[in-house]
LOMAR-528699 format. One record per residue (C-alpha): residue number from 1; residue in three letters; x, y, z. Coordinates in steps of 0.05 Angstrom, whole numbers, plus 32768, in hexadecimal, padded with zeros to 4 digits. Each point is the difference from the previous one (the first is absolute). Layout:
<pts>
NUM,ala,X,Y,Z
...
</pts>
This chain:
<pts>
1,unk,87A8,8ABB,87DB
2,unk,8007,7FFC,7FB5
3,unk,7FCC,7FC6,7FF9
4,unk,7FCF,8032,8015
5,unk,8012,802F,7FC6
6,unk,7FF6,7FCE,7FD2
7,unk,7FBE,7FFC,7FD2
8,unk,7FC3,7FD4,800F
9,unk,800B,7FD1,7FCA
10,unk,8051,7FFB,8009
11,unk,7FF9,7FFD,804B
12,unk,7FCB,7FC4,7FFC
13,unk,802B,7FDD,7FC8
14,unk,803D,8009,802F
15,unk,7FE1,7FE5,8043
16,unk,7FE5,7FC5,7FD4
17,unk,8048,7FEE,7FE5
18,unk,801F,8006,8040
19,unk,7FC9,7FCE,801D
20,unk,8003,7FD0,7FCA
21,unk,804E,7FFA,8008
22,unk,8004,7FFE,8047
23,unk,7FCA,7FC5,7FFC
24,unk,802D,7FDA,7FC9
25,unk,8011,7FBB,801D
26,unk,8048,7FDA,7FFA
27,unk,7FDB,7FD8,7FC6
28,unk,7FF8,803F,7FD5
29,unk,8047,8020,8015
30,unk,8032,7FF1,7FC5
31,unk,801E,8039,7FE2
32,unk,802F,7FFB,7FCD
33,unk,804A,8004,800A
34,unk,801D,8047,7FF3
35,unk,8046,7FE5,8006
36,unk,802A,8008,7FC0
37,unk,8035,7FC3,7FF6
38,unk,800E,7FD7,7FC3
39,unk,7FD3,7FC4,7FE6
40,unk,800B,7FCB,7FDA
41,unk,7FBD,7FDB,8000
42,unk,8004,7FBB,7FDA
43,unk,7FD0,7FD5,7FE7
44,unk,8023,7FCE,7FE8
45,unk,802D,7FD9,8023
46,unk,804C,7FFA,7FEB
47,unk,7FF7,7FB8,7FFD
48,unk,7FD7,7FC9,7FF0
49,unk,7FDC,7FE6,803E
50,unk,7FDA,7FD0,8017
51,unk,7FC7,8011,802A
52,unk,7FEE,7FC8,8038
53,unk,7FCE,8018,8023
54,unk,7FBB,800D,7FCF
55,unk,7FBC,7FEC,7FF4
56,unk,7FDE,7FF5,7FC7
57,unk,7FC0,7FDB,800F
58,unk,7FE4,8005,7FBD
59,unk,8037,7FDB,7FDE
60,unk,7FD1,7FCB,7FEC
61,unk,7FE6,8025,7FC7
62,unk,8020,803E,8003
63,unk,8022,802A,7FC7
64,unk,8047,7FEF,8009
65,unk,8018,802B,7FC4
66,unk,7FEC,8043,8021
67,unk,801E,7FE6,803F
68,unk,8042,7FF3,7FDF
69,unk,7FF7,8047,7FDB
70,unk,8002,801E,804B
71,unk,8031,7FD9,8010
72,unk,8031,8013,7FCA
73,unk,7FF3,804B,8012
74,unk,8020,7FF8,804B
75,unk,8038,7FC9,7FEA
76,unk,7FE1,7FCF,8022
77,unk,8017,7FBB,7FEB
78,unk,7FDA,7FCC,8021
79,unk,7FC8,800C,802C
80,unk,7FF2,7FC9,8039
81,unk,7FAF,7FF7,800C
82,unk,7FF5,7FE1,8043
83,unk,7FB7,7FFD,7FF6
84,unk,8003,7FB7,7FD1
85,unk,7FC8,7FE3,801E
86,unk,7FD8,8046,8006
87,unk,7FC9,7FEC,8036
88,unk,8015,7FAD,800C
89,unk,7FEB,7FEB,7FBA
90,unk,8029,7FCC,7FE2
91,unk,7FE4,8011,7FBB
92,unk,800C,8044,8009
93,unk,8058,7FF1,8008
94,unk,7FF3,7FD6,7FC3
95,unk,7FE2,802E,7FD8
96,unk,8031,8035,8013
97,unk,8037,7FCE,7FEB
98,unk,7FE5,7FFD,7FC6
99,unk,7FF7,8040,7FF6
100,unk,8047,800F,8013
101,unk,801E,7FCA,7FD4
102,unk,7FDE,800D,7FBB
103,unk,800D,804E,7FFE
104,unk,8039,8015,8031
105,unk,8028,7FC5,801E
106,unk,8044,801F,800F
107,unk,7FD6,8043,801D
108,unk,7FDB,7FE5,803D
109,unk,800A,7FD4,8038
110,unk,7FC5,7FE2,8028
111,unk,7FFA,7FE7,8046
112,unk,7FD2,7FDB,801A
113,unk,7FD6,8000,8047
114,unk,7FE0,7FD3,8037
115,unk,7FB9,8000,8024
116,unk,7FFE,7FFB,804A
117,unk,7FBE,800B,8006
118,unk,7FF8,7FAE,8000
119,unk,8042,7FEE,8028
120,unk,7FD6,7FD9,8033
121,unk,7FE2,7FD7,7FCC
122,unk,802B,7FB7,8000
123,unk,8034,7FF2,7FD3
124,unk,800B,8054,7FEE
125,unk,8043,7FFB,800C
126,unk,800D,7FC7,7FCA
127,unk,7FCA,8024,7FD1
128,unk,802E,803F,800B
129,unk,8044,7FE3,7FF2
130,unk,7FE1,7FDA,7FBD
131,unk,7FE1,8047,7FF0
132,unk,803E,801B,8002
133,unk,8024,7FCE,7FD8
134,unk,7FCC,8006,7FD2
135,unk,7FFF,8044,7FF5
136,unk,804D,8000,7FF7
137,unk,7FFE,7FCF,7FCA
138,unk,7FCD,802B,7FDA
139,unk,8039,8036,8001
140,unk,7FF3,8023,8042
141,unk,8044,801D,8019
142,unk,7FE9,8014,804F
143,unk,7FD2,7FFE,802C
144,unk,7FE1,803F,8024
145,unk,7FE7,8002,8045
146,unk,7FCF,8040,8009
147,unk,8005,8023,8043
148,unk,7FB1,7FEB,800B
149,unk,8018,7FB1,800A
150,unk,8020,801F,803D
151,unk,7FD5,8030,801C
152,unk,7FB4,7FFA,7FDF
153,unk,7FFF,7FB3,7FF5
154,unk,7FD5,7FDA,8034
155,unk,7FFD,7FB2,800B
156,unk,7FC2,7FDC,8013
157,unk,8000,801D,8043
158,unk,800B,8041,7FF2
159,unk,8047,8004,8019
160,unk,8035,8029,7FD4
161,unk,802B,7FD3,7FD3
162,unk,8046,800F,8011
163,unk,8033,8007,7FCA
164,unk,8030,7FC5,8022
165,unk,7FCA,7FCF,800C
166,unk,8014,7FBF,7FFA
167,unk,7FD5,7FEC,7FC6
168,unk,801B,8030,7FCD
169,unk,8048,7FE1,8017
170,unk,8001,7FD0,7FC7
171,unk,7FEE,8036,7FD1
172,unk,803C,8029,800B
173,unk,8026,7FC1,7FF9
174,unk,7FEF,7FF4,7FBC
175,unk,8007,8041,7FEB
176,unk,804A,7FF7,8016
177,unk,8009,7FBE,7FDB
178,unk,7FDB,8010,7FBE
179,unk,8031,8047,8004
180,unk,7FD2,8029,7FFC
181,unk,7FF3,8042,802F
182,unk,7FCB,8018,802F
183,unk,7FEE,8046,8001
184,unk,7FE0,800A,8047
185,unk,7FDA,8042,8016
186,unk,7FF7,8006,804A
187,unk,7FE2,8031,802F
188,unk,7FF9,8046,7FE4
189,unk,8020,8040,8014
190,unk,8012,7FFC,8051
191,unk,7FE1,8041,7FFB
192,unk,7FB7,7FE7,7FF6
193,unk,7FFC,7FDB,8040
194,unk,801F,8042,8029
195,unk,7FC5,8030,8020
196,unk,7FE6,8031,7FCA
197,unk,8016,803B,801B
198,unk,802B,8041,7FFF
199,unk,8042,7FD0,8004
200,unk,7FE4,7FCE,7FC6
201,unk,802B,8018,7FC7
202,unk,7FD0,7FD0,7FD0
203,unk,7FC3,8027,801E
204,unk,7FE6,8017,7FB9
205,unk,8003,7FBD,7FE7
206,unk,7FDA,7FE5,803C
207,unk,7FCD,803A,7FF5
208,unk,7FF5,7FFE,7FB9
209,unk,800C,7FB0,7FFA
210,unk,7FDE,7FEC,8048
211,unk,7FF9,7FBE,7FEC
212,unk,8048,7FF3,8010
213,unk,8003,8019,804A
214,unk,800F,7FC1,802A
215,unk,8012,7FF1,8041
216,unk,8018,7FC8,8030
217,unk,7FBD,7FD6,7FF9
218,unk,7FF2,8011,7FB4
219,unk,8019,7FCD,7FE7
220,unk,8043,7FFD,803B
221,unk,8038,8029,8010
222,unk,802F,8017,7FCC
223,unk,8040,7FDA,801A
224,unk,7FDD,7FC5,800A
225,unk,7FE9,7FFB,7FB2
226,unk,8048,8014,7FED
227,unk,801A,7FCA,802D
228,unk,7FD8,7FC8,7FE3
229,unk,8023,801F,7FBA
230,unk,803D,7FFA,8024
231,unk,7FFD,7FBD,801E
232,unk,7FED,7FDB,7FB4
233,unk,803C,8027,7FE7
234,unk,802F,7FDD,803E
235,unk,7FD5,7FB8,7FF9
236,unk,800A,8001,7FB1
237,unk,8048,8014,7FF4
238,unk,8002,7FD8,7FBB
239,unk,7FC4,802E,7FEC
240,unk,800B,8044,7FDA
241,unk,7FD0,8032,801D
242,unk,7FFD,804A,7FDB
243,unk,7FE9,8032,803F
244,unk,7FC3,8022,7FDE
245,unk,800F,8057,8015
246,unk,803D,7FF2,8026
247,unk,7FD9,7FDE,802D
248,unk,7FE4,803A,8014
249,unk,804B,801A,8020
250,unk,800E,8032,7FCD
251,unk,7FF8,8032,8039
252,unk,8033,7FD5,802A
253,unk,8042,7FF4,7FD6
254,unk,8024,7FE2,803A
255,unk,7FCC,7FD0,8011
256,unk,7FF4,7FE5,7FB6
257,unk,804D,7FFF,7FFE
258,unk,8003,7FCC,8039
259,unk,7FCA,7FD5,7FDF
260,unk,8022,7FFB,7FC1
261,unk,803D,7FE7,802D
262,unk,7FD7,7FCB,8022
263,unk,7FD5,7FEA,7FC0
264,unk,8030,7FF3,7FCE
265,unk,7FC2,7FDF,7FD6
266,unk,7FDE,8047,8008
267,unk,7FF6,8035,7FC3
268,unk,7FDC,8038,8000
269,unk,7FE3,802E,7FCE
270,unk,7FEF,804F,8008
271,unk,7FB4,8004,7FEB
272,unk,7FDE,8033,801D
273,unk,803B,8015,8028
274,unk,8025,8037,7FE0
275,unk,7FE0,8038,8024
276,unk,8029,7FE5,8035
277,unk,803F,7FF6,7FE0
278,unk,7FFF,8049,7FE4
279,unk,7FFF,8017,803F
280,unk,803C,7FEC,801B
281,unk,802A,8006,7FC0
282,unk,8045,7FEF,8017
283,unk,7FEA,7FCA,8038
284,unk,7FD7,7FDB,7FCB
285,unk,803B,800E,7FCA
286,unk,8036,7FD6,803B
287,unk,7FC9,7FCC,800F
288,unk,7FF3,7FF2,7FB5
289,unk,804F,7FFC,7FF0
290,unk,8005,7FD4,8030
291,unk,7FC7,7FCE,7FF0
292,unk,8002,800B,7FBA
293,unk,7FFF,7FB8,7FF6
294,unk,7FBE,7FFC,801E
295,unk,7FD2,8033,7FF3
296,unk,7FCF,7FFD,7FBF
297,unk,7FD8,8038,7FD3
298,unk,7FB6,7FF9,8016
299,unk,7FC4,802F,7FF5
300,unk,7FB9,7FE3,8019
301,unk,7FCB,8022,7FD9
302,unk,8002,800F,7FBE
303,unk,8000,8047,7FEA
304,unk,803D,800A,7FD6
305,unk,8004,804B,8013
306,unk,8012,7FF0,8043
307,unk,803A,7FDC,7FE7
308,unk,8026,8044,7FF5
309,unk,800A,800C,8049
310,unk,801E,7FBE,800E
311,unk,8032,8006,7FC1
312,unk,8015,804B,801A
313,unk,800D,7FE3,804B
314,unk,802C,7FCE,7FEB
315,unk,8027,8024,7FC6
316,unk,7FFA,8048,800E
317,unk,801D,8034,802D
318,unk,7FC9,802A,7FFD
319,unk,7FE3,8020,8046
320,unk,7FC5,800E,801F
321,unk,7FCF,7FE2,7FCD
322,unk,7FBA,7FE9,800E
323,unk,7FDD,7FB7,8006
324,unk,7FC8,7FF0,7FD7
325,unk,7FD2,7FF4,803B
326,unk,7FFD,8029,8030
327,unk,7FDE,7FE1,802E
328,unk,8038,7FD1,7FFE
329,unk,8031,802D,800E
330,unk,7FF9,8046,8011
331,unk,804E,800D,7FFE
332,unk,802F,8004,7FC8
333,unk,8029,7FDB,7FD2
334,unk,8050,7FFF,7FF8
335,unk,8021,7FD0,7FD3
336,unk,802C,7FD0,800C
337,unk,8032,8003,7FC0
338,unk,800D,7FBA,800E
339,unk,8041,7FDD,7FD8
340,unk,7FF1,7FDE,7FB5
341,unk,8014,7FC4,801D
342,unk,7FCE,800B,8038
343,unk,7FCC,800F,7FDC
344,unk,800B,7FC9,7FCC
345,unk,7FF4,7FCF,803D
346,unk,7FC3,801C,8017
347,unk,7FE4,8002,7FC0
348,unk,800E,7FC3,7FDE
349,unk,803D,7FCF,801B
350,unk,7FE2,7FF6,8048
351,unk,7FBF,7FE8,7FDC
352,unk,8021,7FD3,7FC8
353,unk,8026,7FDB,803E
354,unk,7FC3,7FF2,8029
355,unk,7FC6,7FF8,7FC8
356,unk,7FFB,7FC7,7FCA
357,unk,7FF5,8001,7FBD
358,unk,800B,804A,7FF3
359,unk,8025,8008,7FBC
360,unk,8044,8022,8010
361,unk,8009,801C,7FB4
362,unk,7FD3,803C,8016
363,unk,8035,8017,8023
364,unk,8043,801E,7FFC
365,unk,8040,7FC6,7FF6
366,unk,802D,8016,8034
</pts>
């Protein structure tokens, strides 16, 4: 009865506000956080770190001064590209090298990669393991697998290369012997091959990113590309393999716990992850205690802002803070406040015990 007494103008600017936010979609809703608590926000971590999982395809000629400059602003100590060979050039590893070498040596760490594109071409598998050996003599410290060599890569008939195909055997073998370790993305989010619907809690992603939706035929069924993962880390047990995102079980403690007790050759880092950790503050707090041997600092993209939130998971407190992408995560952060010597493994000593090369006087003498 009172809408009727209001005037033209205020009734018609009322109806149309009340229509516009009863049409608002999920994607729009994200209101800030009345709740009063205290913050500590950081952005810079307590100590040194080494990041392991980052890209840097321009390397080759890029500007490594400013790099380091934005480095130096978060504490970040070494940064590991994983990217060496950018697109499969062999000139383009040796130019980054190079690059590397002259200007920053003791500030970057570069992996190299593989091409399966020609694995049904003879002799790949002895090309590969020479490639490799190659590479490492250059100064490559790794080797990165990219999650497309196990779900987009095709042979000659068309037919999915699987990550524990027999061919790329002797490659993981001479990572192991040469000491040096393989950081392996497989699979994405368990999420992205679930129906996109009302129970898909990565349903923003999927809508706003639909290029990621998959499903049991595109490329195969999640388990099955994590067991492939799973059976080179069993068939290669002289092999260090760092789990690229937790390998994808940062939503399932327990599980990742029982790999790391079957795998003792298995690391993992946390890129792109923390949205799950911060939401299960003291679960993730016990399982990172307890592993604290293996788990490793990792980021993914670069975009140094989005450091902040990872530094005030792991050393803060603080509640009920957002993410940086929401379509990520729609929920909210805790921190994890985890111990100094926690955190000291995580973001340096794990990494100095796994990776070559890295110079140790970057970081503190314990």
């Amino acid at each position: 009865m009172l809408i009727t007494k209001l005037p033209l103008y205020s009734l018609l600017v009322f109806l149309t506000f009340t229509t516009l936010a009863q049409e608002m979609g999920f994607e729009e809703y994200n209101p800030p956080s009345t709740l009063k608590v205290p913050e500590h926000p950081v952005t810079r971590a307590k100590y040194p770190f080494i990041d392991v999982h980052n890209h840097q395809f321009s390397m080759p000629t890029q500007n490594l001064a400013d790099l380091v400059a934005e480095m130096d602003k978060l504490n970040m100590a070494v940064m590991v590209n994983l990217s060496g060979r950018g697109r499969g050039s062999d000139e383009h590893l040796q130019q980054a090298l190079q690059n590397v070498q002259q200007h920053y040596p003791n500030r970057f760490i570069v992996f190299t990669n593989i091409n399966l594109r020609t694995i049904d071409e003879p002799g790949w598998t002895e090309r590969t393991v020479a490639q490799i050996r190659h590479d490492v003599a250059l100064g490559a410290n790794g080797l990165k697998i990219y999650k497309s060599q196990g779900m987009d890569n095709k042979d000659a008939r068309g037919h999915r290369i699987k990550i524990d195909d027999p061919r790329i055997g002797p490659v993981w073998e001479v990572c192991g012997e040469l000491g040096i370790p393989v950081l392996i993305h497989a699979a994405d989010p368990k999420s992205f091959w679930q129906p996109m619907d009302a129970n898909n809690e990565r349903w923003l992603e999927l809508k706003t990113h639909p290029r990621r939706k998959r499903d049991d035929t595109h490329p195969a069924p999640w388990q099955t590309i994590i067991n492939e993962q799973h059976n080179v880390f069993r068939q290669h047990p002289r092999t260090t393999f760092i789990n690229a995102h937790l390998g994808w079980y940062a939503n399932d403690l327990a599980t990742l716990g029982q790999l790391m007790e079957e795998f003792p050759n298995m690391y993992a880092e946390i890129g792109a992850v923390i949205a799950e950790l911060g939401r299960q503050p003291r679960f993730a707090k016990e399982f990172l205690t307890k592993y604290q041997d293996r788990v490793m600092f990792g980021k993914d993209a670069w975009h140094p802002e989005e450091y902040y939130t990872y530094f005030r998971v792991l050393e803060t407190a603080d509640e009920y803070f957002p993410y940086y992408k929401k379509y990520h995560a729609y929920w909210k952060m805790y921190g994890l406040e985890l111990s100094d010597e926690v955190l000291r493994k995580i973001y340096y000593k794990n990494a100095l015990q796994v990776i070559p090369n890295i110079d140790k006087s970057l970081f503190p003498a314990d």
